[in-house]
Each structure stands twice: as structure tokens, then as C-alpha cells.
C-alpha positions, -999 to +999 in steps of 0.1 A: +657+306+324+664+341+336+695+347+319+681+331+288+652+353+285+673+387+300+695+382+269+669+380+245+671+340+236+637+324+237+638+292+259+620+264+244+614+232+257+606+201+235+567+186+233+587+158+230+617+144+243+624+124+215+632+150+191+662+159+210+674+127+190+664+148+159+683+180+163+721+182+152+746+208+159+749+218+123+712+216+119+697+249+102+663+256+127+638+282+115+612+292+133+586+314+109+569+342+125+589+339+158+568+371+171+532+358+161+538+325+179+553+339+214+528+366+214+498+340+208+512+319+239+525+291+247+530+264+210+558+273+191+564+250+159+602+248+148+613+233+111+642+218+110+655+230+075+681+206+077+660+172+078+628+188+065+611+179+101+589+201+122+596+200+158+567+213+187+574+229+211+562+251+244+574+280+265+561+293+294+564+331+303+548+355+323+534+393+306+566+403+319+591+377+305+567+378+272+574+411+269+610+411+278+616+382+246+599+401+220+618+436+231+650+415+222+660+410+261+662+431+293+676+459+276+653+465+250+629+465+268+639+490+298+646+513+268+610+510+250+593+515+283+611+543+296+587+566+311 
């Protein structure tokens, strides 16, 4: 989860494991005000443009890793917290 979140890519994990059945490659995912919902915590709704579905999900993150996400990865966020 690291790597994920050092490179700026927000690690979801399904409410439900039966949505997996739901997604497809070539599906168009949106989630709408990405910032808003990491920053509140941990429920982070997903529409699937594609099939016109709405997929819940969670993520888990410390301050740190919170942080780290919205800066756009590692990065990002060493250079907006240089002292």
C-alpha cells in the first residue's frame, strides 16, 4: 500500500466484494470531490459512469499517508512541507 500511496494513487478497497463483479476494464470511474471525501475519512463513494452504478468504498490512512494522497504522492508532499 506504500508504493500506492508514495506515488500518489489512492488505494481503495471495496465495501463489498461483490462489486468487483461490477467493474470492467474499460469502465469510466469517477469519483466527485476526491479531496472532500479523503480528507473527511474513511467512505469514499465511486460512480461508475459506465453502468450508471455507485460503488462504496473505504480507505484507511494515517495523518501522514492522508496527507501524502492529497499532496499528489511522496514528492509533493516533501516539497509543500519544506521547512
Amino acid at each position: 500500500m506504500d508504493n500506492l500511496i508514495n506515488n500518489g494513487i489512492v488505494p481503495l478497497t471495496l465495501k463489498n466484494p461483490d462489486d468487483y463483479e461490477q467493474i470492467s476494464p474499460d469502465d469510466m470511474l469517477i469519483i466527485k470531490k476526491a479531496r472532500d471525501q479523503i480528507a473527511a475519512g474513511s467512505d469514499i463513494i465511486v460512480k461508475n459512469m459506465t453502468r450508471n452504478s455507485v460503488i462504496h468504498t473505504h480507505i484507511l490512512l494515517s495523518d501522514r499517508q492522508q496527507r501524502m494522497i492529497l499532496a499528489g504522492g511522496l514528492l509533493n508532499d516533501i516539497r509543500q512541507n519544506k521547512h
